[in-house]
C-alpha positions as CSV (number, residue, x, y, z in Angstrom):
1,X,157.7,88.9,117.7
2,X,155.3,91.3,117.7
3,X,153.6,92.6,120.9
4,X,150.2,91.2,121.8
5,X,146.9,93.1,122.7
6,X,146.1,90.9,125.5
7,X,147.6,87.7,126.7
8,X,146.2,84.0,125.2
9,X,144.7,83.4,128.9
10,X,143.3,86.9,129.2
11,X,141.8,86.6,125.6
12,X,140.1,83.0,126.3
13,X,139.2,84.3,130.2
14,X,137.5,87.0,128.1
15,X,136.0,85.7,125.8
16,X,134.5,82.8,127.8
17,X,133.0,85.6,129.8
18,X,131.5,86.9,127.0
19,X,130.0,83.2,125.8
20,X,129.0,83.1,129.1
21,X,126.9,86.8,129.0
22,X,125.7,86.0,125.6
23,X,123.7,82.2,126.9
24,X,122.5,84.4,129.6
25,X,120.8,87.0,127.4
26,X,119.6,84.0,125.1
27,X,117.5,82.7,128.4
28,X,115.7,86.2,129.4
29,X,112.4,86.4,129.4
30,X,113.2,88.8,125.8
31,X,114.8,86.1,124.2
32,X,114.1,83.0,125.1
33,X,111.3,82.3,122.7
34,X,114.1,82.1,120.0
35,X,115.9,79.2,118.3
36,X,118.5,79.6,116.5
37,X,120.9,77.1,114.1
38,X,124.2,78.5,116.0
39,X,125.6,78.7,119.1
40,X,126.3,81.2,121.6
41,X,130.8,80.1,121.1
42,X,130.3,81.0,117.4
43,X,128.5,84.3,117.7
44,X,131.5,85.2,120.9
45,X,134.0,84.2,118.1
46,X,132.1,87.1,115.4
47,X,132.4,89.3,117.6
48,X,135.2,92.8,117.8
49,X,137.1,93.1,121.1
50,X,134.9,96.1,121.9
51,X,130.9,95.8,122.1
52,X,129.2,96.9,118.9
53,X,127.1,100.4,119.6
54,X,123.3,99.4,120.0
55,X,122.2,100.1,123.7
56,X,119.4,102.8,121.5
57,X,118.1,100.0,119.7
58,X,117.7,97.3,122.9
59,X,115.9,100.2,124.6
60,X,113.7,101.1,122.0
61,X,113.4,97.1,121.4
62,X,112.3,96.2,125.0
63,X,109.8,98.7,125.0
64,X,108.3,97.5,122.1
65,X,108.3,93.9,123.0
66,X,106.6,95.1,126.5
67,X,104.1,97.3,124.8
68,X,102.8,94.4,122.4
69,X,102.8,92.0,125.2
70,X,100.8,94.3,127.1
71,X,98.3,94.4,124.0
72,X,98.4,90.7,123.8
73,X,97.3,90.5,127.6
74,X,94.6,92.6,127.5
75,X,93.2,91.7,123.8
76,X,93.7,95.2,122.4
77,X,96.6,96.3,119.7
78,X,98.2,99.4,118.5
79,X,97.4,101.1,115.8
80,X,100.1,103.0,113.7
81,X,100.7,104.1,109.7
82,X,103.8,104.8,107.9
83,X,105.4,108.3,106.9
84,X,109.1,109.2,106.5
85,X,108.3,112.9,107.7
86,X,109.7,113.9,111.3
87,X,107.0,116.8,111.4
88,X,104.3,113.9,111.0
89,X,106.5,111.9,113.8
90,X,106.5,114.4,116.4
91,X,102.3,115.0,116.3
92,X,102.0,110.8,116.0
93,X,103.5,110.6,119.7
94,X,99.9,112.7,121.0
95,X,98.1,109.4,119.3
96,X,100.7,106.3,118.5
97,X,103.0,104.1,120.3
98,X,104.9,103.3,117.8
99,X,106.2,104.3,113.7
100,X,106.2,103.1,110.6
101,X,109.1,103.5,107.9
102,X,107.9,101.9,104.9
103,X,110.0,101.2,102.1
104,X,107.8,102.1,99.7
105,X,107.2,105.3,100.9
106,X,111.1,105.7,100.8
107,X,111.3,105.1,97.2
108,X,109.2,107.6,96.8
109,X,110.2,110.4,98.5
110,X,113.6,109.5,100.1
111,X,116.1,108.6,96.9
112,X,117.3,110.8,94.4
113,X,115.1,108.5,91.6
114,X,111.8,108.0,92.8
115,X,109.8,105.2,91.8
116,X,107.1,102.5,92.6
117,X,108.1,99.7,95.4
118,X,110.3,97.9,93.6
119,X,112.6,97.6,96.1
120,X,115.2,99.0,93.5
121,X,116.3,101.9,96.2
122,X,119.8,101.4,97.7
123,X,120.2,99.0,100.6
124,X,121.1,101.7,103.2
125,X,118.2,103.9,102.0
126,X,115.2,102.7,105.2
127,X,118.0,102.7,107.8
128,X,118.7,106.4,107.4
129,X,115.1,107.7,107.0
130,X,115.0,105.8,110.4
131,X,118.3,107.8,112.0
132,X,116.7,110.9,110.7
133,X,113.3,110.3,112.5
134,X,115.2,109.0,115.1
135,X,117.2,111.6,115.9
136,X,114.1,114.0,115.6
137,X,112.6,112.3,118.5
138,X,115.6,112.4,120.6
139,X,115.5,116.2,119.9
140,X,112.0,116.6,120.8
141,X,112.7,114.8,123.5
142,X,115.2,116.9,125.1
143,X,113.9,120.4,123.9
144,X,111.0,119.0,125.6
145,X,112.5,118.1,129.0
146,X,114.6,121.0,129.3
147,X,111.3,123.5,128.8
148,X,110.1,121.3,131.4
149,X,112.7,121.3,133.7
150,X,113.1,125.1,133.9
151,X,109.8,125.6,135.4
152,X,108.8,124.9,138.9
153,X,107.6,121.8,140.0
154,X,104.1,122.9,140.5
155,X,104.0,124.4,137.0
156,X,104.5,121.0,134.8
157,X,101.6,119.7,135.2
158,X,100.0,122.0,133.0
159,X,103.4,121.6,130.4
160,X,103.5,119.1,126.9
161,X,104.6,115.8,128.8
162,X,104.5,113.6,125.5
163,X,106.5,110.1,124.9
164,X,108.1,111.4,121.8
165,X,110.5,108.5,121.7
166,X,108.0,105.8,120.2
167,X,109.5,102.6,119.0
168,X,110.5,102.5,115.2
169,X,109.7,99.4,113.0
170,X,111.3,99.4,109.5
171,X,111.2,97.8,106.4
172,X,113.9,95.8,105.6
173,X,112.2,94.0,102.1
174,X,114.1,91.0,100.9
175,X,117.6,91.8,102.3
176,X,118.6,93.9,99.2
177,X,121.1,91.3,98.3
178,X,123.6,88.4,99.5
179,X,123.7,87.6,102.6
180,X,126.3,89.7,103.9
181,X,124.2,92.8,102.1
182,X,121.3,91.5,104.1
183,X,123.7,91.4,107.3
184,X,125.1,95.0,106.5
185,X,121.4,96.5,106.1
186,X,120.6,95.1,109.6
187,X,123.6,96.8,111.4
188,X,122.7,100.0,109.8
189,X,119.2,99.0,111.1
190,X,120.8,98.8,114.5
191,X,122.7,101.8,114.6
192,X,120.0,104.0,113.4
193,X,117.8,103.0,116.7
194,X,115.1,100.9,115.0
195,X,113.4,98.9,117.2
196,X,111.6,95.9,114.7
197,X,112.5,95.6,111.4
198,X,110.6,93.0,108.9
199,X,112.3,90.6,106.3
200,X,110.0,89.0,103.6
201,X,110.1,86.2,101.3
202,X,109.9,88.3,98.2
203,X,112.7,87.3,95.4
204,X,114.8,90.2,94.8
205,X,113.9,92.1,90.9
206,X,111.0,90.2,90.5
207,X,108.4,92.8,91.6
208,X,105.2,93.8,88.8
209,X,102.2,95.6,89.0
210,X,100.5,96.1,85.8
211,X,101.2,93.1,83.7
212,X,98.7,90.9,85.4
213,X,100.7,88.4,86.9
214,X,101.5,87.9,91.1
215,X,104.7,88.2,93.1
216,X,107.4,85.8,93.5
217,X,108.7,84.6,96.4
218,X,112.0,82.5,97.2
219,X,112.3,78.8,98.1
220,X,111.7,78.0,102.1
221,X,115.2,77.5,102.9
222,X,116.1,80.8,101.0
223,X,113.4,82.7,103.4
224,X,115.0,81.2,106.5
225,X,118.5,82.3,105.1
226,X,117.4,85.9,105.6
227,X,116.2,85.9,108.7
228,X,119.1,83.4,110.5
229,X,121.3,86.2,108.9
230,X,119.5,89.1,110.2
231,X,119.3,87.3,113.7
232,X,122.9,86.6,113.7
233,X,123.6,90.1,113.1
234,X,121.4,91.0,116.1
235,X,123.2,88.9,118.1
236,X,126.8,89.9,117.2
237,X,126.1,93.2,118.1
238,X,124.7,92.1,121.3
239,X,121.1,93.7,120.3
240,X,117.7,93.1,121.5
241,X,116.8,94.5,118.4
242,X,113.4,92.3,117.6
243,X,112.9,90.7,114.0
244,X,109.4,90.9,112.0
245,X,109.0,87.5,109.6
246,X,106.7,88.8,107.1
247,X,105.4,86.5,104.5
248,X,104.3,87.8,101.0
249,X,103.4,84.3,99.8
250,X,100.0,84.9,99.8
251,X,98.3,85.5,96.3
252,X,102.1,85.1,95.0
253,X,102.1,83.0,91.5
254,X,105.9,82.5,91.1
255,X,109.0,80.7,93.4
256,X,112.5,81.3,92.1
257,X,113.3,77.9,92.4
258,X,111.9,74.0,93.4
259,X,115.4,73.4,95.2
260,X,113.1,72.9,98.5
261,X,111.4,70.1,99.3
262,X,109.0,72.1,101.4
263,X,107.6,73.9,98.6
264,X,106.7,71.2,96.3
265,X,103.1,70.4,96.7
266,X,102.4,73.7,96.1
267,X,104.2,74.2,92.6
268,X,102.2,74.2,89.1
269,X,103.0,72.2,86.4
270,X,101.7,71.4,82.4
271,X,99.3,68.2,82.8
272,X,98.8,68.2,79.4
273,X,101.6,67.8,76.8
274,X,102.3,71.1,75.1
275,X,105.0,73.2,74.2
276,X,107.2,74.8,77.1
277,X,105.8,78.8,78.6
278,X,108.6,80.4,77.2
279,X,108.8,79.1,73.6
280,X,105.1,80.5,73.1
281,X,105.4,83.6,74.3
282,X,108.6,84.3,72.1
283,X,106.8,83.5,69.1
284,X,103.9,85.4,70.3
285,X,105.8,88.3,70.9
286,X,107.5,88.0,67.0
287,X,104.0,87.8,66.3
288,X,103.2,91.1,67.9
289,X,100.2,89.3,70.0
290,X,98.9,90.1,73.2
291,X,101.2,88.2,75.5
292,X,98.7,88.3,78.4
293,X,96.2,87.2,76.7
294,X,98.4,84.3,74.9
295,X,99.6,83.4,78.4
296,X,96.0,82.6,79.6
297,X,95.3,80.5,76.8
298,X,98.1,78.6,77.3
299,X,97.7,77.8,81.0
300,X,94.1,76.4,80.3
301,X,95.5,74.4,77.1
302,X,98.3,73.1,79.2
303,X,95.9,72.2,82.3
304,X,98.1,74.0,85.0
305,X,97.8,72.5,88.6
306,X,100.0,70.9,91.4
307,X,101.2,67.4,91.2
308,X,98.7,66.6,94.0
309,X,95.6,67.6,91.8
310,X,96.9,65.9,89.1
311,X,96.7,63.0,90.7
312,X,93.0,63.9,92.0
313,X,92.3,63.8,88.7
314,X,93.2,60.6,87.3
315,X,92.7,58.4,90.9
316,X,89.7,56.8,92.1
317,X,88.1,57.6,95.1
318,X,89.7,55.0,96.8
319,X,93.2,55.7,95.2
320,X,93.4,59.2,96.0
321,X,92.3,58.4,99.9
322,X,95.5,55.9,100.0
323,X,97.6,58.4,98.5
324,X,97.0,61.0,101.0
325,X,97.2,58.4,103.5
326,X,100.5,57.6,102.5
327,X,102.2,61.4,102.4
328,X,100.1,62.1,105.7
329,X,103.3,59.4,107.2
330,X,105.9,62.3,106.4
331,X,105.7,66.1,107.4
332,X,107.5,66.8,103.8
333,X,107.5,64.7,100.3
334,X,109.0,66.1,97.6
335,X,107.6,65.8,93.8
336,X,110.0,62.6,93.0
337,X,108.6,61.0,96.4
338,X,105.0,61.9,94.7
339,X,105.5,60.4,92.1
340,X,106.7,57.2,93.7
341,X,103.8,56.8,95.9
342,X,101.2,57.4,93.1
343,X,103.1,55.0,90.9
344,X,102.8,52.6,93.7
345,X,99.2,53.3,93.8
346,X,97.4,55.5,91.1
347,X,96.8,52.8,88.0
348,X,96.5,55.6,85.7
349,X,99.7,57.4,84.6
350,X,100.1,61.0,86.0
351,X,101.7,63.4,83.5
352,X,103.5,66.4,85.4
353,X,105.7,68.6,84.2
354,X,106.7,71.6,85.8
355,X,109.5,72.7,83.5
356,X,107.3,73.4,81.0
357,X,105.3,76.1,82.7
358,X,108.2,78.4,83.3
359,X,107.9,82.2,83.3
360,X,110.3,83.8,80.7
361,X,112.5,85.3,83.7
362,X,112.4,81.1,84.7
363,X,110.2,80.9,87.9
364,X,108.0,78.1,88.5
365,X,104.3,78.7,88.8
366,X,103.0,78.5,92.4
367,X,99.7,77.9,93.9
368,X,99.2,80.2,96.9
369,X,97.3,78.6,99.8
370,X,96.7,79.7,103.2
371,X,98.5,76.2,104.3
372,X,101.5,77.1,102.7
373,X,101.4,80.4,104.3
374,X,101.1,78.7,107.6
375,X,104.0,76.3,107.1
376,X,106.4,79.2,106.1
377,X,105.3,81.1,109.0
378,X,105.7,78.0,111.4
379,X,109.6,77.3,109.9
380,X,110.3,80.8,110.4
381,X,108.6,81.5,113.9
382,X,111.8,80.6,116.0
383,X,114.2,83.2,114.0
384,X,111.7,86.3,115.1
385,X,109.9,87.7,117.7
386,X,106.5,88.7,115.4
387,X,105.1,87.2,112.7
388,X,103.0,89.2,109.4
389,X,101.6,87.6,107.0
390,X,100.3,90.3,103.9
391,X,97.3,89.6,102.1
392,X,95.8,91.0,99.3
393,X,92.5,90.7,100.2
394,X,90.8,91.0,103.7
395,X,89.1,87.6,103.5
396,X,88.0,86.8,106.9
397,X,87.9,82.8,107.0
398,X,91.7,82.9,105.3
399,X,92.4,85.4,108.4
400,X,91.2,83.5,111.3
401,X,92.7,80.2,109.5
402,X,96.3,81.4,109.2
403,X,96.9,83.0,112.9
404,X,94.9,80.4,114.5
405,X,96.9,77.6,112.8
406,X,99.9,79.2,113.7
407,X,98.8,79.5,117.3
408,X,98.0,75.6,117.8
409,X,102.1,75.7,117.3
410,X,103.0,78.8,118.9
411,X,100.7,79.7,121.3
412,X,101.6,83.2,122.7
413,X,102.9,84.0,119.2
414,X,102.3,87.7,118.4
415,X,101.2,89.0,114.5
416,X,101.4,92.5,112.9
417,X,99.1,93.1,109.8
418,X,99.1,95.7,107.1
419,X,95.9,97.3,105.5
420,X,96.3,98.1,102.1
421,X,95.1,101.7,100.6
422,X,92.9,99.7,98.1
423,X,91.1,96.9,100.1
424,X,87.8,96.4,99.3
425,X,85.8,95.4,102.4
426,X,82.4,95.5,101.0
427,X,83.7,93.1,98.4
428,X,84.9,90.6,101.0
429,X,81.5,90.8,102.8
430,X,82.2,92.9,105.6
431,X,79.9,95.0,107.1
432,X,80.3,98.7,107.7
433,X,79.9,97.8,111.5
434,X,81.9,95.2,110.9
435,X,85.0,97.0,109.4
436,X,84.7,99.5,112.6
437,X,85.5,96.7,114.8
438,X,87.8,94.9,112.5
439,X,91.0,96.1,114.4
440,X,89.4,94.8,117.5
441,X,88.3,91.5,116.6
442,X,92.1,91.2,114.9
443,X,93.6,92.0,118.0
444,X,91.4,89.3,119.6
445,X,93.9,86.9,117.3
446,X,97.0,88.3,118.7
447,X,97.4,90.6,115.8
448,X,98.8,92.9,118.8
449,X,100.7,95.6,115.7
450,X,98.0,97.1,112.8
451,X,99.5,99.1,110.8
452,X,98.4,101.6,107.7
453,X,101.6,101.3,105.5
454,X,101.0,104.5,102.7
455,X,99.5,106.9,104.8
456,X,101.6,109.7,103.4
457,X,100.4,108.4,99.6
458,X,96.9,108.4,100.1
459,X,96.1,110.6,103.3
460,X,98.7,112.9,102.6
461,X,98.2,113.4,99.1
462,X,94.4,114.3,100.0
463,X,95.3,116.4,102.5
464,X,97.9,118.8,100.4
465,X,95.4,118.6,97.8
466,X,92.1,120.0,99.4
467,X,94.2,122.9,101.2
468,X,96.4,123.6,98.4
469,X,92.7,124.1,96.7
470,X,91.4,126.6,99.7
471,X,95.1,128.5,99.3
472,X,94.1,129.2,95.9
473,X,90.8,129.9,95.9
474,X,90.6,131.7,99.6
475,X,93.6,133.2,100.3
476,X,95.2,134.3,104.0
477,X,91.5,134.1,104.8
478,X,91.4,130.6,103.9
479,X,94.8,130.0,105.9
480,X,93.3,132.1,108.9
481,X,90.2,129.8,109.2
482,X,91.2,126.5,108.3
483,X,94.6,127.0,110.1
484,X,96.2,129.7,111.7
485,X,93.2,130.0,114.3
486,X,92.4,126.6,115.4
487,X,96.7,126.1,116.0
488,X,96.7,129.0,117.9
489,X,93.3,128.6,119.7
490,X,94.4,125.2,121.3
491,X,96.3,124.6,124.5
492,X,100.0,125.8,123.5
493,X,101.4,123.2,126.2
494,X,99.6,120.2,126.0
495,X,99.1,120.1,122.1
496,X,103.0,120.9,121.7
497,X,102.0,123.6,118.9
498,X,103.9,126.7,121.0
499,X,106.1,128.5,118.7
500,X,109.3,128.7,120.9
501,X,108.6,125.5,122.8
502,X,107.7,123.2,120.0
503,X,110.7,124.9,117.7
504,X,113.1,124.5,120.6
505,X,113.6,128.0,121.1
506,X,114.1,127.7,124.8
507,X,116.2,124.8,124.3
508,X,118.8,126.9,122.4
509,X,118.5,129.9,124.5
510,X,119.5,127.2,127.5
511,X,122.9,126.0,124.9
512,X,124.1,130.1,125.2
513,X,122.7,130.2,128.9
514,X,125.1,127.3,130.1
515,X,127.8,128.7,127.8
516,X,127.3,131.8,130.2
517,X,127.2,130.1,133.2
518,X,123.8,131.2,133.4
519,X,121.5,128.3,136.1
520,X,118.8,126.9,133.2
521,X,116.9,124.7,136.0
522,X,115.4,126.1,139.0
523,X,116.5,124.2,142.2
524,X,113.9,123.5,144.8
């Protein structure tokens, strides 16, 4: 018989103990906000016999938990953008709390085949733009605090003292995958030293941008999936690694699938009898027609709308007031229970059929409605510790209406919220005074984390542009002006631009100074 490891009453003693540790970090004050569909013996029974690596991660988590808590208390929020550049990193600590990986940035400029956000980039692609960022501000860190250390007490108060180690929230798309892929992508997640990462609802291959039609998103339960999986793998490395629920449903026109109940009053169907989506547009495209154009003019012939308009359309006043009655008795009702109660009550016959308005890939039309949004958002609120719901359009009364709906459930439930490069405020009626104050009267909603997600596409771009423009057309002159004399001219300490310092100069010096046996720190 083979030797063991341990003996069967050590390995239960130990693993008891860890069961035990585990329930205990489920009730702190960090984690105790969260549900989840498993317990605390299953994840002990995941688990190796030696603690997964991911004490950078909790730290880096519980500092971002306690900054947006402290935003939420006093009403204000942090504002961040996204870049995948370390450079950029080290100059955001003078102004940020925190960084943004995003993954379309990524697939732009971190893959060998750059591309729009498709989310086509391998799945391990975000997690080690955030280990290289990560690591740079562990670097600064300690080039910092030794140049720091080797002066005199008296002298650092005049020395670059900046929190270089700001938390890191990631990207994590769909899950790029099964389960397990999803799962995998979170431990690299962990290991890297991110502190939030977000999951969406988005179906995976499914992203377009220039054929006119919306995203689409995956049934409820599928969303759910993602996130229990992401949280699971939190918890078997023992993490305090906190999870963003993002929802994309907004303006989204397709679901994968009607398998969830929870979905069905907002699916599309033909009212009218015609021939199915997809038959049309083949023989369109045979035809050579405009398939866009052919798809329009089939939703109006086919008199797309959800099973509950349908119905509004056919009942009575009276009717239709007893119908809602009746679903108002159930939280959910699926299309086959809507069609029961309006049978029992509509005299008119409702023709629904969603199976005709299929997309050619086979997704079912979808109405997006900031009530759906809300009941995704609810469902997935006690998997994560911040919620983010991304719009296309900065319509105030759909804003206010989907965090304060959320709040009558969750109360002290934080938000995140992205701002597009091409939002059009003036279109949605805000004021410029108005749009100054618009981060502020967001964080008044508890949307505690605002965040810029393509800096480094739009800002960036113009940036390179107008001074690769003056390089041209100036010179060194150019360079000296715009440059080379305001860098120099400004505090070399405090705005961390010192050659040596900033380079970490003095920090490899002190490497071949301890190698000598030389001091590096001056004792007092």
């Amino acid at each position: 018989m083979p030797k063991l490891q341990v003996s069967v009453q050590d390995e239960q003693k130990a693993f008891e103990a860890d069961v035990a540790a585990i329930e205990k970090q489920w009730s702190s004050p960090r984690q105790s906000h969260l549900k989840r569909p498993y317990t605390a013996i299953t994840i002990a029974a995941l688990r190796a016999s030696i603690p997964a690596p991911s004490s950078a991660s909790s730290t880096q988590a519980i500092k971002l938990w306690n900054q947006l808590h402290e935003h939420n208390k006093a009403g204000t929020c942090e504002l961040t953008f996204g870049t995948t550049d370390p450079v950029a990193v080290s100059q955001m600590a003078k102004h940020q709390q925190t960084v943004y990986v995003s993954g379309a940035l990524c697939g732009f400029s971190e893959v060998a085949l750059p591309g729009m956000d498709h989310a086509d980039y391998p799945w391990d692609t975000v997690p080690k733009v955030v280990s290289k960022i990560f690591k740079s501000q562990l670097w600064h860190d300690q080039r910092q605090r030794q140049f720091r250390l080797r002066h005199p007490i008296e002298q650092r108060e005049d020395l670059e003292n900046w929190d270089y180690m700001a938390p890191i929230i990631a990207d994590g798309d769909m899950g790029f995958g099964s389960l397990t892929s999803t799962m995998k992508m979170a431990r690299e997640f962990v290991d890297a030293g991110v502190a939030m990462i977000h999951i969406d609802d988005l179906a995976i291959g499914m992203k377009k941008f220039t054929v006119g039609q919306g995203r689409t998103i995956v049934p409820t339960q599928e969303y759910l999936d993602r996130l229990t999986a992401v949280r699971m793998q939190f918890d078997v490395m023992g993490s305090e690694t906190l999870l963003l629920c993002r929802c994309d449903t907004d303006h989204a026109e397709f679901i994968t699938s009607v398998v969830d109940e929870r979905d069905h009053e907002y699916v599309q169907g033909a009212t009218k009898k015609v021939e199915p989506l997809q038959k049309c547009l083949r023989a369109a495209q045979a035809e050579g027609k405009d398939l866009k154009a052919v798809r329009t003019e089939w939703k109006a012939k086919a008199g797309i709308m959800t099973f509950d308009e349908a119905v509004g359309v056919v009942a009575s006043k009276e009717e239709l007031e007893a119908y809602k009655a009746e679903l108002s008795k159930q939280k959910f009702t699926s299309l086959s229970g809507r069609r029961e109660v309006a049978a029992k009550i509509i005299k008119q016959d409702v023709f629904f059929d969603w199976e005709l308005s299929r997309s050619a890939m086979g997704q079912y039309m979808l109405k997006s409605c900031v009530k759906g949004i809300v009941e995704r958002a609810i469902a997935a609120a006690p998997l994560g510790d911040v919620t983010w719901a991304r719009m296309d359009s900065p319509h105030w009364g759909d804003i206010v209406e989907f965090h304060s709906e959320v709040r009558k459930v969750y109360p002290d439930r934080l938000f995140a919220f992205g701002y597009t490069g091409d939002y059009d405020f003036a279109k949605a009626g805000f004021s410029d005074e108005e749009v100054k104050n618009l981060h502020l009267d967001l964080a008044k909603l508890g949307i505690v984390w605002q965040v810029q997600p393509i800096w480094s596409l739009q800002g960036l771009n113009m940036v390179t542009e107008q001074f690769s423009k003056m390089w041209q057309t100036q010179g060194i002159a150019g360079y000296l002006k715009s440059v080379q004399r305001p860098a120099l001219s400004s505090n070399p300490m405090t705005d961390g631009f010192e050659k040596l310092s900033y380079c970490g100069g003095y920090l490899a010096d002190a490497f071949f100074e301890t190698v000598a046996g030389e001091p590096i720190v001056e004792r007092r």
